[in-house]
N, C-alpha and C positions, 0 to 999 in steps of 0.2 A: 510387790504383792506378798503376804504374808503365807508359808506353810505352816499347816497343820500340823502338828508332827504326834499327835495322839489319837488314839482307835475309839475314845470314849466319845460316847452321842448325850447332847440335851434331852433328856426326854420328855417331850411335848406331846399332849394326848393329839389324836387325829380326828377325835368325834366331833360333827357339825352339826348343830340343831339348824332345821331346813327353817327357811321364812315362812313367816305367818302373815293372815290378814283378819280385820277386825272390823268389818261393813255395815254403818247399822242398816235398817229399813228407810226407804224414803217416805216421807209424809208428803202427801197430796194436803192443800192448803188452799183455799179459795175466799180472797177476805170480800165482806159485806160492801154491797153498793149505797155510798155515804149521800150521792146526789144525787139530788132527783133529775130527769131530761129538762124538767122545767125551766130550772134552774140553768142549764146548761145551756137552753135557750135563749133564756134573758141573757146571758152571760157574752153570748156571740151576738146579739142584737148588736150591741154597744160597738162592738170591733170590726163587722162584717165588712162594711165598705174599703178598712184598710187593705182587706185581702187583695181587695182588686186597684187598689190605688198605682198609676202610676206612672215614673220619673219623679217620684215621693210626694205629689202632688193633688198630680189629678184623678181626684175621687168620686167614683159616680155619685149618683141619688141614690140614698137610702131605699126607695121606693123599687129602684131597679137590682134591686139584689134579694132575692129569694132563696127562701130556707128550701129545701128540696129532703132533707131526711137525717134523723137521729139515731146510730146505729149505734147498739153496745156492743161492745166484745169483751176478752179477756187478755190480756195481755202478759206471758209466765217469766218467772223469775227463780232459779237455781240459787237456793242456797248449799253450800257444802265446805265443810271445813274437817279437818282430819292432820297427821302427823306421819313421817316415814323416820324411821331409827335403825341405823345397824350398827351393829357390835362387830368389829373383824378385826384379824391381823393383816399386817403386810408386811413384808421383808423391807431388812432395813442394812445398812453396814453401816462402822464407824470407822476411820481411821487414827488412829492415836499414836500420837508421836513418842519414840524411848529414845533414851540413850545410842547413840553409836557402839557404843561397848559392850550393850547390854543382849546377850545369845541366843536367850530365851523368855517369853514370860508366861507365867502360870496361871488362869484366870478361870476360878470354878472347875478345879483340877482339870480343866483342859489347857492342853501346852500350845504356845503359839510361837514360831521364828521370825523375829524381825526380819524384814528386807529392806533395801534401799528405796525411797520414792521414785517411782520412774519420772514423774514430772518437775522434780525438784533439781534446780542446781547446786543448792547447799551440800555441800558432803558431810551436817553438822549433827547429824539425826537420822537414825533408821523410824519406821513404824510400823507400826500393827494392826491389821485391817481383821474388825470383829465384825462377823456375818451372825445376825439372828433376826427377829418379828420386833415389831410395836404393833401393840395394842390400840385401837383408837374407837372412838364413838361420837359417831354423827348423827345432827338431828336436823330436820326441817320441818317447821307446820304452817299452815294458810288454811284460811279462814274467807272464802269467796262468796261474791253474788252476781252472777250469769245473770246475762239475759238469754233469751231463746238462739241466740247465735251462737253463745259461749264466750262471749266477750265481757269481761269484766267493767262494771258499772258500781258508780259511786253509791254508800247506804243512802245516799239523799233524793236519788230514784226512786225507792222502792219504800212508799209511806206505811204506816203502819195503820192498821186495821183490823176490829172483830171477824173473826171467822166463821164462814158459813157451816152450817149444822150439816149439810146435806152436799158437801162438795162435789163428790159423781155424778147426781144428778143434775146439777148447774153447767157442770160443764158437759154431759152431753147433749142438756136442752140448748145449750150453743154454738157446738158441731165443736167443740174445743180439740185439739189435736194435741193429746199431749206429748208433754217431751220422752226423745227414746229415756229406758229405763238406765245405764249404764253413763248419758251425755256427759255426767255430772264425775263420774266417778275417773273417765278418760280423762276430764280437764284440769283433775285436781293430783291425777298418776303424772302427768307429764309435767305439770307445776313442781312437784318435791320427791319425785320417788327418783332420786337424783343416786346412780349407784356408783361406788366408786369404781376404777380402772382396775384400781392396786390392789386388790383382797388377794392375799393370799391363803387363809382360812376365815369362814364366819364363823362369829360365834352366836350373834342372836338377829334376826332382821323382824322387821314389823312393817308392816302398811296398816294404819288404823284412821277411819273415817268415822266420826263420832254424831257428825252432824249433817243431816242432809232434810232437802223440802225442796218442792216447787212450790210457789206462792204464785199464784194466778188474779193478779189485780184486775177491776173494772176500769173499761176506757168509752170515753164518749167520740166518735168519729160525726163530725156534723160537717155535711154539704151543701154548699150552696153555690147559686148557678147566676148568672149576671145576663137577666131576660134580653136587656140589651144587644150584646154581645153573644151571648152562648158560652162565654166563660166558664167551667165551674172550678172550686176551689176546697178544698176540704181543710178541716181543722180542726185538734184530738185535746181532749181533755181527760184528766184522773177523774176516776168517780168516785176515789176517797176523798181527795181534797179539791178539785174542780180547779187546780192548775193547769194552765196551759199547755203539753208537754213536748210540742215540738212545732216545726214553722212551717204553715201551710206550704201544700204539695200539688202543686196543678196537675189538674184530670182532664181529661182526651175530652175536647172541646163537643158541647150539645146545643140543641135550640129545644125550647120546649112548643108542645104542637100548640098553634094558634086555636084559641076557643070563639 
């Protein structure tokens, strides 16, 4: 271990500029319905009987499988992209090897006594163990798109589309529930606002979220019921582009009343 053997101090200022944040507003977002139900209709004519197909096979009659109802919704999508940055020191030591000979060394007019390495078997070499800070600066930024769970989904989800002129009004003429005000901003603190252990003084921190939107896209939910059976079957299509976008879900079994 190295002694000191000088009264003289570094003088390093002790002022810490506290962190900041940089939040913009959220934009509410609500793009235009591209397809018409019609459309949507014809589109599940062609497929229906697969729904109920099966051992991959056996597929009823056309006949026996009824449309039962075309429900729009809206379905939201978080965008949020932002950056965390700090500036801080941390303590650091070095050990530097002298001479065995060598009594004393002088570094930034403070004096330093070599000692013997306690880990070393060599008796070839004393060193000098300098205590001070490094300076360092870490950055993280991400760039997301949530679904209403908070799960991260690919851009090729979320198609693109004219926005509605009147987006508050759309979505409360469809009971729309929007997302908490903050969901976006928790999921993108926990993603990069990464602090370190080590600080031993800060000198600048940041949390800056530059980009933020719900985008609330149109979705086609179409049911149908297999008179046969009582089966029903649902199955969701974009109303931007009238893709399919997930694989039918079976619903709690109905008959419809005899006329």
């Amino acid at each position: 271990m190295t002694e000191t053997v000088s009264d003289e101090k570094i003088a390093i200022s002790s002022g810490t500029i506290l962190s900041s944040e940089k939040i913009a507003e959220r934009n509410t977002i609500v793009y235009e319905t591209r397809i018409e139900p019609t459309v949507i209709e014809a589109i599940g004519e062609k497929i229906k009987t697969q729904l109920f197909t099966r051992f991959g096979f056996m597929k009823p009659k056309p006949e026996e499988i009824k449309l039962v109802s075309i429900d729009k919704y809206y379905e939201p999508y978080m965008i949020v992209g932002g950056r965390y940055v700090i500036d801080y020191y941390r303590k650091c030591a070095y050990t530097v090897k002298v001479d065995n000979r060598v009594q004393e060394v002088i570094l930034s007019n403070r004096k330093y006594r070599p000692n013997q390495p306690m880990d070393s078997p060599a008796k070839d070499h004393n060193v000098v163990k300098l205590e001070g800070e490094e300076r360092l600066t870490n950055e993280a930024k991400a760039s997301l798109i949530l679904d209403k769970f908070g799960q991260e989904v690919a851009p090729k989800e979320l198609p693109s589309a004219p926005s509605e002129r009147n987006p508050g009004e759309i979505l409360a003429a469809f009971g729309v529930k929007e997302i908490a005000p903050d969901a976006d901003l928790d999921i993108i603190r926990f993603k990069i606002l990464k602090r370190p252990k080590d600080i031993n003084r800060l000198v600048n921190e940041l949390f800056e979220v530059d980009e933020r939107a719900v985008i609330y896209t149109p979705r086609f939910r179409v049911l149908y019921t297999n008179v046969k059976t009582g089966e029903g079957k649902a199955i969701e299509y974009d109303g931007v582009t009238a893709q399919r976008i997930q694989r039918p879900r079976p619903l709690p079994r109905f008959r419809q009343k005899s006329t």
